[in-house]
C-alpha positions in Angstrom: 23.1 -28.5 -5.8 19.5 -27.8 -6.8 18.5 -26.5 -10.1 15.6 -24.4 -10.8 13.9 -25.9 -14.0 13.3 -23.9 -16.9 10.0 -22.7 -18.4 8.5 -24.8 -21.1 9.8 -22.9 -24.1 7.3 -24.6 -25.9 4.6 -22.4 -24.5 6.0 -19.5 -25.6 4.7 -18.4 -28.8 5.7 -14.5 -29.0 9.2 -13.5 -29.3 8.8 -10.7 -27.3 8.3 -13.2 -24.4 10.7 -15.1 -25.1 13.1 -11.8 -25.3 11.3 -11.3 -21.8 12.3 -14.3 -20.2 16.0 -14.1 -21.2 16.1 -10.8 -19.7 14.7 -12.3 -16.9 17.1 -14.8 -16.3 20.1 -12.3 -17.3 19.4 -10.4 -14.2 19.5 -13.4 -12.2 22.7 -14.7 -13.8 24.2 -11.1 -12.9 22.7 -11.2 -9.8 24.5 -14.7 -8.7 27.6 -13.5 -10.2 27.3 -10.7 -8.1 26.9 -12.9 -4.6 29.9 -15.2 -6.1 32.0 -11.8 -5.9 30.9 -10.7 -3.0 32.1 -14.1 -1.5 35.8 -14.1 -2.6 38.9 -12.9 -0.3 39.7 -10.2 -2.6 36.2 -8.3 -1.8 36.7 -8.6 1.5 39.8 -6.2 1.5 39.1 -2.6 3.0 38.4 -0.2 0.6 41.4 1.9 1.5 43.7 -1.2 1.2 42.7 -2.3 -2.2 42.8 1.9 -3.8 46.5 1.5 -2.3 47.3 -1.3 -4.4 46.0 0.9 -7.2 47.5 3.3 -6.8 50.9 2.0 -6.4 50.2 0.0 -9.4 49.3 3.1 -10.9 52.7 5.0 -10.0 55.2 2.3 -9.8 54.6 -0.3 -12.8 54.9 0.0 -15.9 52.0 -0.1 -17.4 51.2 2.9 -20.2 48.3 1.7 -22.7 45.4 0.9 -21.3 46.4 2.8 -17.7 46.0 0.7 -15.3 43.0 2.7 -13.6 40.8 2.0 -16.8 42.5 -2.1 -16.7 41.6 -2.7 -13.2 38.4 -1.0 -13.5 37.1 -3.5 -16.1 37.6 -6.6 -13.6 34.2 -6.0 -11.4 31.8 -3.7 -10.3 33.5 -3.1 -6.7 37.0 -2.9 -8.1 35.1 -0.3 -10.6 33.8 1.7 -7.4 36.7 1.8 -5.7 38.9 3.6 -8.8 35.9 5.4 -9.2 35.6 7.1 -6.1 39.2 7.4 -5.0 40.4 11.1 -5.5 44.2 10.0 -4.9 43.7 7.7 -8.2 42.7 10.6 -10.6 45.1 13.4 -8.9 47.5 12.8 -11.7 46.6 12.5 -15.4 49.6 11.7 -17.9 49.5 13.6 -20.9 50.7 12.0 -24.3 
């Protein structure tokens, strides 16, 4: 695997740059971890299929604090759409 070499930190003399650069290469980092993601089985899944599982989850486990909406919602972005956006997911709302 190739690596990309780094800048000479040495060159930089202003913080702000430096602040610059790792902002820079955060976006990139997110960016890759993004495409890694995007590459799995899991992500692959229809949409419909994978707010299913949710929502069974949701109804049939015995999950109570966090719900298991807000749980699975923390493991990616697209897992974050998909309870997002689903209407059956949010039709009921338990009230302590």
């Amino acid at each position: 695997m190739e690596t990309t070499p780094l800048p000479n930190i040495a060159s930089f003399t202003d913080v702000d740059k430096i602040d610059e650069e790792i902002a820079r290469l955060t976006r990139q980092i997110r960016s890759l971890r993004e495409l890694r993601n995007s590459a799995i089985a899991i992500s692959r899944f229809p949409v419909e299929i994978l707010a299913k599982v949710f929502l069974h989850c949701h109804q049939h486990l015995n999950f109570r604090d966090p719900d298991p909406r807000v749980t699975v919602s923390w493991v990616c972005r697209h897992w974050r759409n998909v309870v997002l956006h689903d209407p059956a997911l949010w039709s009921f709302v338990p009230l302590k």
